[in-house]
PyMOL CGO cylinders between C-alpha atoms (Angstrom):
from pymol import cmd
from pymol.cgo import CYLINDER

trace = [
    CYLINDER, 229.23, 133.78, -236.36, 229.53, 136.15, -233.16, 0.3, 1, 1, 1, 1, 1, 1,
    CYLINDER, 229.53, 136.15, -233.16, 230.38, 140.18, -234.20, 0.3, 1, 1, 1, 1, 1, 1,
    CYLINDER, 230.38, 140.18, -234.20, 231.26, 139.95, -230.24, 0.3, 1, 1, 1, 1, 1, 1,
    CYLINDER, 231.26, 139.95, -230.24, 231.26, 137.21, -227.92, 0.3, 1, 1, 1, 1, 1, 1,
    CYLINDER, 231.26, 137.21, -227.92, 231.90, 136.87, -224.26, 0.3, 1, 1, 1, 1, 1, 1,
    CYLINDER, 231.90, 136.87, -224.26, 234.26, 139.23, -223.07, 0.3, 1, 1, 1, 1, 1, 1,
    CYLINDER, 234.26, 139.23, -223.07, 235.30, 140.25, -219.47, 0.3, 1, 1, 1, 1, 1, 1,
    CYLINDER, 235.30, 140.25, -219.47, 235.06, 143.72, -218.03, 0.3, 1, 1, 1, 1, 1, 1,
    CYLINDER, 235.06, 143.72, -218.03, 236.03, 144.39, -214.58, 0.3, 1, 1, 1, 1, 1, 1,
    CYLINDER, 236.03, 144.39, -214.58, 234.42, 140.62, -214.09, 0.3, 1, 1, 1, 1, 1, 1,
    CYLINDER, 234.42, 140.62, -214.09, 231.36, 140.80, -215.50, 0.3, 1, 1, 1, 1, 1, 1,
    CYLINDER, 231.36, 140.80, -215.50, 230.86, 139.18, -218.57, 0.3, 1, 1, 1, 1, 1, 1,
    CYLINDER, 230.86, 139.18, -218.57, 228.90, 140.14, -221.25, 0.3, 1, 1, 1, 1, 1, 1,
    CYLINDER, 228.90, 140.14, -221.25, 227.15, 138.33, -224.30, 0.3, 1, 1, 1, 1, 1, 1,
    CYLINDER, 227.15, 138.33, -224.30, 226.80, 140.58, -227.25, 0.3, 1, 1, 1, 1, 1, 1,
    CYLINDER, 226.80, 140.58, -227.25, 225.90, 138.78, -230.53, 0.3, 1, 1, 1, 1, 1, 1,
    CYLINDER, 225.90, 138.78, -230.53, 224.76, 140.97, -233.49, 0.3, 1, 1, 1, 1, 1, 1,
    CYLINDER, 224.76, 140.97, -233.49, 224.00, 138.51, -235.86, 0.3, 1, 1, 1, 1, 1, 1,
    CYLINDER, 224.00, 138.51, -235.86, 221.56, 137.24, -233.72, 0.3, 1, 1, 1, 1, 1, 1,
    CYLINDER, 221.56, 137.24, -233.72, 218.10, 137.45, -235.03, 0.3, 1, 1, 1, 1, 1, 1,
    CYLINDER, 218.10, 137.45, -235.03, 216.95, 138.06, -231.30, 0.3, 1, 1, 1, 1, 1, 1,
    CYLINDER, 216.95, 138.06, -231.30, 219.69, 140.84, -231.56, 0.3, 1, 1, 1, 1, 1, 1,
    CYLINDER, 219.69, 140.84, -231.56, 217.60, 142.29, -234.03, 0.3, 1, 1, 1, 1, 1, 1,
    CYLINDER, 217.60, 142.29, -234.03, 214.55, 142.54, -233.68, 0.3, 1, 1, 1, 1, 1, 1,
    CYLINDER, 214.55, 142.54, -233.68, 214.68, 145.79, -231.13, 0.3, 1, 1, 1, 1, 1, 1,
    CYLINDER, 214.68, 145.79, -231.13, 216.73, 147.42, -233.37, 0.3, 1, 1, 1, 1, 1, 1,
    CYLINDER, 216.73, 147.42, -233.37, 214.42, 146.75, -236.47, 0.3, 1, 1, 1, 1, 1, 1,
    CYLINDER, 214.42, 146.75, -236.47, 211.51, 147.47, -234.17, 0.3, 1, 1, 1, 1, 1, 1,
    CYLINDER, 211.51, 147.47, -234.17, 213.24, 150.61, -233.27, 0.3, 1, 1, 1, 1, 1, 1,
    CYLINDER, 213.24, 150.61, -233.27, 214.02, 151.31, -236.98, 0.3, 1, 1, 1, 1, 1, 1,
    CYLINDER, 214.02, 151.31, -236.98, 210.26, 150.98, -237.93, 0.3, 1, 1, 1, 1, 1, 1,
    CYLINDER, 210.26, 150.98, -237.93, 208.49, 152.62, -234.70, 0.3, 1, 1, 1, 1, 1, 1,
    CYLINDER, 208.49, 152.62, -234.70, 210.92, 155.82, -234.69, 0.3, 1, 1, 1, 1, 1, 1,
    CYLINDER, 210.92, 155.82, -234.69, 210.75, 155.71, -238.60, 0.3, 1, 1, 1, 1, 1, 1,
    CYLINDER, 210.75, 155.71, -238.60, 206.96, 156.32, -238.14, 0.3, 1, 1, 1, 1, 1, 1,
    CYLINDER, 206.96, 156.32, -238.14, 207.15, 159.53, -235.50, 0.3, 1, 1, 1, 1, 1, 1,
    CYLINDER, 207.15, 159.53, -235.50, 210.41, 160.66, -237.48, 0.3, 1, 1, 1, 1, 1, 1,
    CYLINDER, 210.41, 160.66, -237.48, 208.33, 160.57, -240.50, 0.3, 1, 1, 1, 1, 1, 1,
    CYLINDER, 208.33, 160.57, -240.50, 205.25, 162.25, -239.42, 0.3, 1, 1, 1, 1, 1, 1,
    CYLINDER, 205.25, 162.25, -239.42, 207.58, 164.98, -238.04, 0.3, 1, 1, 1, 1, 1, 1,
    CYLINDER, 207.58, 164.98, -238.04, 209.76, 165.40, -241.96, 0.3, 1, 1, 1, 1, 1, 1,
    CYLINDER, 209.76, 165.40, -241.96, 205.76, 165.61, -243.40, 0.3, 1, 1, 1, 1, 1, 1,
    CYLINDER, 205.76, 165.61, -243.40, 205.29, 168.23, -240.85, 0.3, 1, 1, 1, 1, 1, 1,
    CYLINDER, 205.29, 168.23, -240.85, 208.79, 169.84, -241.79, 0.3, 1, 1, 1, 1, 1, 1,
    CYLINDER, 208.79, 169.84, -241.79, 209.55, 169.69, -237.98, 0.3, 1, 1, 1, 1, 1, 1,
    CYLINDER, 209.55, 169.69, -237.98, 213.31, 170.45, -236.98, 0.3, 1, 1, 1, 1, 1, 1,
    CYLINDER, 213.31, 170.45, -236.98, 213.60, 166.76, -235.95, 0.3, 1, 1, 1, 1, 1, 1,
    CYLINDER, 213.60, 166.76, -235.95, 212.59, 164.56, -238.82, 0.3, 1, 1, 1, 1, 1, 1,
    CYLINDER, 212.59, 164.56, -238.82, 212.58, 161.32, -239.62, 0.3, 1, 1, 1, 1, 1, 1,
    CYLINDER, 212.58, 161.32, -239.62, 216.68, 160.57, -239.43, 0.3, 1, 1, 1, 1, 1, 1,
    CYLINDER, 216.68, 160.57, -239.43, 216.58, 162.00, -236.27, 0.3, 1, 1, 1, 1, 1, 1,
    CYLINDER, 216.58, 162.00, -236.27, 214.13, 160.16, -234.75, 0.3, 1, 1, 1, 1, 1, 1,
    CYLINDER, 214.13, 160.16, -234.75, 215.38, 157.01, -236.18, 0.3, 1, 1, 1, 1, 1, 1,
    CYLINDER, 215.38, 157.01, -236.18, 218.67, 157.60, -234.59, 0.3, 1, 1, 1, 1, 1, 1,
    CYLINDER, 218.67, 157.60, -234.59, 217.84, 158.39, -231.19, 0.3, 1, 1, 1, 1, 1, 1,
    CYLINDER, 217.84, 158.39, -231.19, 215.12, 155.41, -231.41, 0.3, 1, 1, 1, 1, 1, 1,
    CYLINDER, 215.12, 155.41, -231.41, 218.14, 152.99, -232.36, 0.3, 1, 1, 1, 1, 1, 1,
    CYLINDER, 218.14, 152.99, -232.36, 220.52, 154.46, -229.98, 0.3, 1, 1, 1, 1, 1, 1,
    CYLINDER, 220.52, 154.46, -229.98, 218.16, 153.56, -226.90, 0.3, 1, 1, 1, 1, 1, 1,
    CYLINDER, 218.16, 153.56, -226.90, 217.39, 150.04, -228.30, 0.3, 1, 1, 1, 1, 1, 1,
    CYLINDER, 217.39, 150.04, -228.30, 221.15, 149.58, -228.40, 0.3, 1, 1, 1, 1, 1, 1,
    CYLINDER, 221.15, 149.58, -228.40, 221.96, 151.35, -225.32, 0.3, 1, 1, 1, 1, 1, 1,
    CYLINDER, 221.96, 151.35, -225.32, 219.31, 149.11, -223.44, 0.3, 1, 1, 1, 1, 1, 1,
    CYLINDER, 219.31, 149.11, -223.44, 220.75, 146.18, -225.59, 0.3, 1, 1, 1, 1, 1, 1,
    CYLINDER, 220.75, 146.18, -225.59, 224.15, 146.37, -223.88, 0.3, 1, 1, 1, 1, 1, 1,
    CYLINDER, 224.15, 146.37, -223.88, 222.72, 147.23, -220.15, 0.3, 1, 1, 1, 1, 1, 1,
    CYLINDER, 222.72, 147.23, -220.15, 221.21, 144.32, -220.63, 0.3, 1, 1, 1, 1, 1, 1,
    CYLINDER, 221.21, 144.32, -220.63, 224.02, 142.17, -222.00, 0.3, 1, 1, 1, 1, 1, 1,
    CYLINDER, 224.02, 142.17, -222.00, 226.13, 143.50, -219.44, 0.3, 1, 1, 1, 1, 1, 1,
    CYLINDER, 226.13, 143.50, -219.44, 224.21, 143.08, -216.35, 0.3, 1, 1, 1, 1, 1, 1,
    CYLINDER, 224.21, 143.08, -216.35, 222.37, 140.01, -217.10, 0.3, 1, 1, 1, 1, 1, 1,
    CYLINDER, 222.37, 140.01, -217.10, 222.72, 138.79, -213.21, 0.3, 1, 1, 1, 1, 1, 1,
    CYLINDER, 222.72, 138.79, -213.21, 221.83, 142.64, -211.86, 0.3, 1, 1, 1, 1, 1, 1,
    CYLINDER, 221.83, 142.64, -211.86, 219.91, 145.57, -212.75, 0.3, 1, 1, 1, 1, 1, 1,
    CYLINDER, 219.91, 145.57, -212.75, 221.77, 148.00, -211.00, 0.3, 1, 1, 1, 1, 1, 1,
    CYLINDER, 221.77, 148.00, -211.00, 224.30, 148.35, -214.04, 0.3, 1, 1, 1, 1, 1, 1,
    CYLINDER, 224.30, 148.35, -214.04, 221.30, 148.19, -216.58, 0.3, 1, 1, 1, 1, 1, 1,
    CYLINDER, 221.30, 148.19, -216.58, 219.63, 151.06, -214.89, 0.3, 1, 1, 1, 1, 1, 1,
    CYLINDER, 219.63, 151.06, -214.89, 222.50, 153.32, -214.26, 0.3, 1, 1, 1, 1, 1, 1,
    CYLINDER, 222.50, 153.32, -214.26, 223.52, 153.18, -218.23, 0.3, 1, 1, 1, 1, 1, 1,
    CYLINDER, 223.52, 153.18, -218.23, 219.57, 153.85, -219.22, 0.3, 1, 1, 1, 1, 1, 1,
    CYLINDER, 219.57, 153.85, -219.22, 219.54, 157.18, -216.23, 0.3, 1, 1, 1, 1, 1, 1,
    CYLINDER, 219.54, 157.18, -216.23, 222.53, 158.72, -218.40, 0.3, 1, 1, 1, 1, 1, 1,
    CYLINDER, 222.53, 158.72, -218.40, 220.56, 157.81, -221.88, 0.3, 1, 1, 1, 1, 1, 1,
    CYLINDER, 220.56, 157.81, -221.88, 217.58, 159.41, -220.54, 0.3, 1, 1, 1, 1, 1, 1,
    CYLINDER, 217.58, 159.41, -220.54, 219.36, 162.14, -219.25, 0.3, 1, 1, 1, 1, 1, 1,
    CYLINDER, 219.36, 162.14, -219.25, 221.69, 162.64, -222.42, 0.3, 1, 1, 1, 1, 1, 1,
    CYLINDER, 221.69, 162.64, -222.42, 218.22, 162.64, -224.08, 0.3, 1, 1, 1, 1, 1, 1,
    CYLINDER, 218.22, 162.64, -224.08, 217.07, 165.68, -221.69, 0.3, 1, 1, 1, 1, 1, 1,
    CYLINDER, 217.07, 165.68, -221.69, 219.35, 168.01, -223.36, 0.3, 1, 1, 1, 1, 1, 1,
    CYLINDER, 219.35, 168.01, -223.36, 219.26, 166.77, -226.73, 0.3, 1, 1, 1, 1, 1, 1,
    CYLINDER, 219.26, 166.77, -226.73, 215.57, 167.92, -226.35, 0.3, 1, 1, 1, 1, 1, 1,
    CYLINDER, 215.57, 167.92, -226.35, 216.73, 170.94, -224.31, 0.3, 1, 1, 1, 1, 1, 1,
    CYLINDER, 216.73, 170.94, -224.31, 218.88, 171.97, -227.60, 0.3, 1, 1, 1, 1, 1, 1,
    CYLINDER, 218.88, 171.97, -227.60, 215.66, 171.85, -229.53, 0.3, 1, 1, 1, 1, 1, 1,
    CYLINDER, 215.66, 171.85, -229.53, 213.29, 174.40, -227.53, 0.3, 1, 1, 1, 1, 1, 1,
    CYLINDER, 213.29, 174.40, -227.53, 214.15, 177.55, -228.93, 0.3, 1, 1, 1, 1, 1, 1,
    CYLINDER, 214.15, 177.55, -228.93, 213.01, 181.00, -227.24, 0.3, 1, 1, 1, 1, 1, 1,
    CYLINDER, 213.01, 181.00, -227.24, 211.97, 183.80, -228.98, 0.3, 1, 1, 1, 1, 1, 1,
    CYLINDER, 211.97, 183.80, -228.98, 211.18, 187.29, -227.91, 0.3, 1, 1, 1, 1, 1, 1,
    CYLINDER, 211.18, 187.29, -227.91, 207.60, 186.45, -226.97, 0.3, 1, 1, 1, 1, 1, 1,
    CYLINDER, 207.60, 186.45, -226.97, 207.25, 182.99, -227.16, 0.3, 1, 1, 1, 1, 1, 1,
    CYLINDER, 207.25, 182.99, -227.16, 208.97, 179.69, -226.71, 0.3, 1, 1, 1, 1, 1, 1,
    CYLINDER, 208.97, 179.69, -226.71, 209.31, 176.90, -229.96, 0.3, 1, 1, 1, 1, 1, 1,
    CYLINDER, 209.31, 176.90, -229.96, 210.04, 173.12, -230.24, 0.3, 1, 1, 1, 1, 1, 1,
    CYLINDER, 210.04, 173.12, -230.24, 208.56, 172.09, -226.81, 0.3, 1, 1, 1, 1, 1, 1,
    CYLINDER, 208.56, 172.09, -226.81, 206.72, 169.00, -228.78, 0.3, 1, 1, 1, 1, 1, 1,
    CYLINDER, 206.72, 169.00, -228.78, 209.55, 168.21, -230.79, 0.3, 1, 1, 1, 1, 1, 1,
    CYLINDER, 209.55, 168.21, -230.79, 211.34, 167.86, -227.54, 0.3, 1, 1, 1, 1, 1, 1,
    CYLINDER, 211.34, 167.86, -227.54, 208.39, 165.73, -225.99, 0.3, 1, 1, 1, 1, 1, 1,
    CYLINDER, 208.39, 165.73, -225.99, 208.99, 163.51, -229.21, 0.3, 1, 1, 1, 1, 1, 1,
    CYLINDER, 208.99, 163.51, -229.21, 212.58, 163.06, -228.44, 0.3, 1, 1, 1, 1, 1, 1,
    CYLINDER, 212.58, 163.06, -228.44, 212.32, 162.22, -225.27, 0.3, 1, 1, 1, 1, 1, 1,
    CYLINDER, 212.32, 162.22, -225.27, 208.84, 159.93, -226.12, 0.3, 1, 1, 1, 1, 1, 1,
    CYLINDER, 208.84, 159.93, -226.12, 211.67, 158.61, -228.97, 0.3, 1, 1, 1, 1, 1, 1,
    CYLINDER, 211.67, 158.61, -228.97, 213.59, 157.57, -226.45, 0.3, 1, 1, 1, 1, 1, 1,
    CYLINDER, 213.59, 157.57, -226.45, 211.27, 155.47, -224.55, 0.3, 1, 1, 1, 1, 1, 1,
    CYLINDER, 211.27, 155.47, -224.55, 209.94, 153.75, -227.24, 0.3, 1, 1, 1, 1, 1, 1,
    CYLINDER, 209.94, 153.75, -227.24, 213.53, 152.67, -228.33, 0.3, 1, 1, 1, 1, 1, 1,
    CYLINDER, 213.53, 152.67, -228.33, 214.29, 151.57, -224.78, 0.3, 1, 1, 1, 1, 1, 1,
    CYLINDER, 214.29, 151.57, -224.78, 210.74, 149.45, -224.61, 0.3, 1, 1, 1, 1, 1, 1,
    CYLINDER, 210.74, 149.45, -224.61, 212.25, 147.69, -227.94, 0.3, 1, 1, 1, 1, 1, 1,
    CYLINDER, 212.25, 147.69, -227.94, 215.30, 146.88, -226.27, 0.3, 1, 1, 1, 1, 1, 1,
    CYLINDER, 215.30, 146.88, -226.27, 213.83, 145.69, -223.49, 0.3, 1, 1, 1, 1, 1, 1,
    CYLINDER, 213.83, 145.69, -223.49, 211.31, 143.38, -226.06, 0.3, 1, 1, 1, 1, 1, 1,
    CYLINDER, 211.31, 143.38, -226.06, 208.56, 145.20, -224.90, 0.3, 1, 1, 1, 1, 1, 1,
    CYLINDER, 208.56, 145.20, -224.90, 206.93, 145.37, -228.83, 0.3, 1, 1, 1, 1, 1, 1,
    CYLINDER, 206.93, 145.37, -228.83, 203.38, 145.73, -227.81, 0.3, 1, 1, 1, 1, 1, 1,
    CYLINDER, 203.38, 145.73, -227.81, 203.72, 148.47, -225.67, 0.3, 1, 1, 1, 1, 1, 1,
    CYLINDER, 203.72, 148.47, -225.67, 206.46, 150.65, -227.40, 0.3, 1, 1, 1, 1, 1, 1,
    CYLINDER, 206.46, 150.65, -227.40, 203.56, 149.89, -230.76, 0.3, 1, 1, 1, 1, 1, 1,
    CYLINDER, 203.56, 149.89, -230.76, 200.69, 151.09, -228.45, 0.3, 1, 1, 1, 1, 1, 1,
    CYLINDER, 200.69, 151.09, -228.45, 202.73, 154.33, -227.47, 0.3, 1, 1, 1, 1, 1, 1,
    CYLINDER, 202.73, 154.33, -227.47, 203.52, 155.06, -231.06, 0.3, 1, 1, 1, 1, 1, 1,
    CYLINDER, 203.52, 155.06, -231.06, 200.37, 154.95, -232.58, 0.3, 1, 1, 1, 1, 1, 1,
    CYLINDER, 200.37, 154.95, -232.58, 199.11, 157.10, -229.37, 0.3, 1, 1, 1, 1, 1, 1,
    CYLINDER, 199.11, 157.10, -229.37, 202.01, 159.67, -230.54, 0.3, 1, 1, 1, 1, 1, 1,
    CYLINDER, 202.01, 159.67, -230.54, 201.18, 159.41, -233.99, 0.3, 1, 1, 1, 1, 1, 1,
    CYLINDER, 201.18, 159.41, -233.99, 196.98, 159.81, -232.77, 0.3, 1, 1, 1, 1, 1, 1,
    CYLINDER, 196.98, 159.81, -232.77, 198.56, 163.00, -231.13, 0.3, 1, 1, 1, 1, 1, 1,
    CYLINDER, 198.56, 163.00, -231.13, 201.01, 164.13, -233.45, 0.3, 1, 1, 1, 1, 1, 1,
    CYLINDER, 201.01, 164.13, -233.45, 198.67, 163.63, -236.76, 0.3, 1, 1, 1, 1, 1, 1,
    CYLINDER, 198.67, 163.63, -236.76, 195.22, 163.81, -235.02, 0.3, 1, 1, 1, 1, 1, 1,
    CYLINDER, 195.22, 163.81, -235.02, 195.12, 166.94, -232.50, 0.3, 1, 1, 1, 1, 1, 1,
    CYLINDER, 195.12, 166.94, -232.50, 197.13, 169.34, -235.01, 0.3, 1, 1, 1, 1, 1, 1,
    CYLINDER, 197.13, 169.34, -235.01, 193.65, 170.56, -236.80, 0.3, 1, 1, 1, 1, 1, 1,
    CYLINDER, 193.65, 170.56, -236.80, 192.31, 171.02, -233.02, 0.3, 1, 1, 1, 1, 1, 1,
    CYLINDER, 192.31, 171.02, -233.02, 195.84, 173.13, -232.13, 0.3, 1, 1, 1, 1, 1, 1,
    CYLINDER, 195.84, 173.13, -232.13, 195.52, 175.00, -235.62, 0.3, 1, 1, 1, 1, 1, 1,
    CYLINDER, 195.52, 175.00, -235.62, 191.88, 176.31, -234.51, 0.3, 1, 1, 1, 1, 1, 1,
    CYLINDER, 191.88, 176.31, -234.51, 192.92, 176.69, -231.45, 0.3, 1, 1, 1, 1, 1, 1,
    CYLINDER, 192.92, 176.69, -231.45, 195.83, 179.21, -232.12, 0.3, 1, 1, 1, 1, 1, 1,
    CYLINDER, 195.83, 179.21, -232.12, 193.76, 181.02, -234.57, 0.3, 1, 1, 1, 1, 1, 1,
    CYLINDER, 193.76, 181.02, -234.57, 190.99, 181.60, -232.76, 0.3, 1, 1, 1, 1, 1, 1,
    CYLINDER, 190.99, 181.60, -232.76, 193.38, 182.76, -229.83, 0.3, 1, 1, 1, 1, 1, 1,
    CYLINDER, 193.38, 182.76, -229.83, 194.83, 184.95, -232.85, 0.3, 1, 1, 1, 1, 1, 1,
    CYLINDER, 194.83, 184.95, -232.85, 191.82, 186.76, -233.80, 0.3, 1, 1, 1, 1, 1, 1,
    CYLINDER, 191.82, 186.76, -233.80, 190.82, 187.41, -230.08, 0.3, 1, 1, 1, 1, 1, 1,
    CYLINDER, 190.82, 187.41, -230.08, 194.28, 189.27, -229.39, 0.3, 1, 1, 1, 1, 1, 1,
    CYLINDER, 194.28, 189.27, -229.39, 193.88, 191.02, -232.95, 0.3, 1, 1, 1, 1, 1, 1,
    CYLINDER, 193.88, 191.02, -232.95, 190.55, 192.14, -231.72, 0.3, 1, 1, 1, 1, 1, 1,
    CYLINDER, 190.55, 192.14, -231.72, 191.68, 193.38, -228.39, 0.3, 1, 1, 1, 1, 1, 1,
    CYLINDER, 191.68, 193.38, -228.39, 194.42, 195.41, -229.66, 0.3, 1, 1, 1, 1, 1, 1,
    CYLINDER, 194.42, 195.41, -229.66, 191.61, 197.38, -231.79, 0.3, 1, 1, 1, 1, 1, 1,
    CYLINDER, 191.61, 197.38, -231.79, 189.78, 198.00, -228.69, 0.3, 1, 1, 1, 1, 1, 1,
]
cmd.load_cgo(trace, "trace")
């Protein structure tokens, strides 16, 4: 049973079939892999948690989905549709840096949305291994260098306390 079958638009047609299990298997991948960064940012109580990150994960899966389905004899339409996702993308993570008086805030959750994003378009191109490889380098990042950043912005901490005694 096709949820869509061929269909003509503007002369190009396009084969869309949902119930597919090759139909799936990006989006589940893109479920899972943006599940895992979306849930390491809800532990971390980061503004863009775990439905987030599912959610822009599956929206790039399906996005490159239907480039793909649509263009299946050229590119050129594939890669125009994924420029606007990435862009779109851009100020999604734009929306989430947030400047203060003195400093500037959510600069890595907007490098995860935007990382998000490629990792749901490497699903929907079938690209597993790689989009698994960048997540568990994210997730190395993420999890793994927040001690080091924690020492880091204390010790930077204490040496401004310090100098303002002086």
């Amino acid at each position: 049973m096709k949820l869509c079958c061929y269909k003509s638009l503007k002369g190009v047609k396009m084969n869309v079939d949902f119930l597919d299990w090759s139909s799936l298997v990006p989006l589940g991948m893109s479920i899972l892999l943006g599940g895992l960064i979306g849930l390491e940012r809800e532990i971390h109580r980061k503004p863009a948690g775990l439905r987030t990150n599912i959610l822009i994960c599956l929206a790039a899966a399906l996005f490159t989905h239907l480039a793909l389905s649509l263009s299946e004899e050229s590119l050129d339409t594939a890669s125009r549709i994924l420029q606007g996702v990435i862009t779109g993308v851009g100020f999604i993570g734009a929306g989430a840096v947030i400047r203060g008086t003195h400093e500037i805030h959510g600069i890595t959750t907007a490098a995860t949305i935007w990382l998000v994003t490629g990792i749901g378009i490497a699903c929907g191109f079938a690209l597993y291994e790689a989009a698994v490889i960048v997540t568990l380098v994210a997730l190395a990042v993420l999890w793994g260098l927040s001690p080091l950043d924690r020492r880091i912005r204390q010790n930077v901490a204490e040496e401004n306390g310090s100098e303002k005694q002086k």
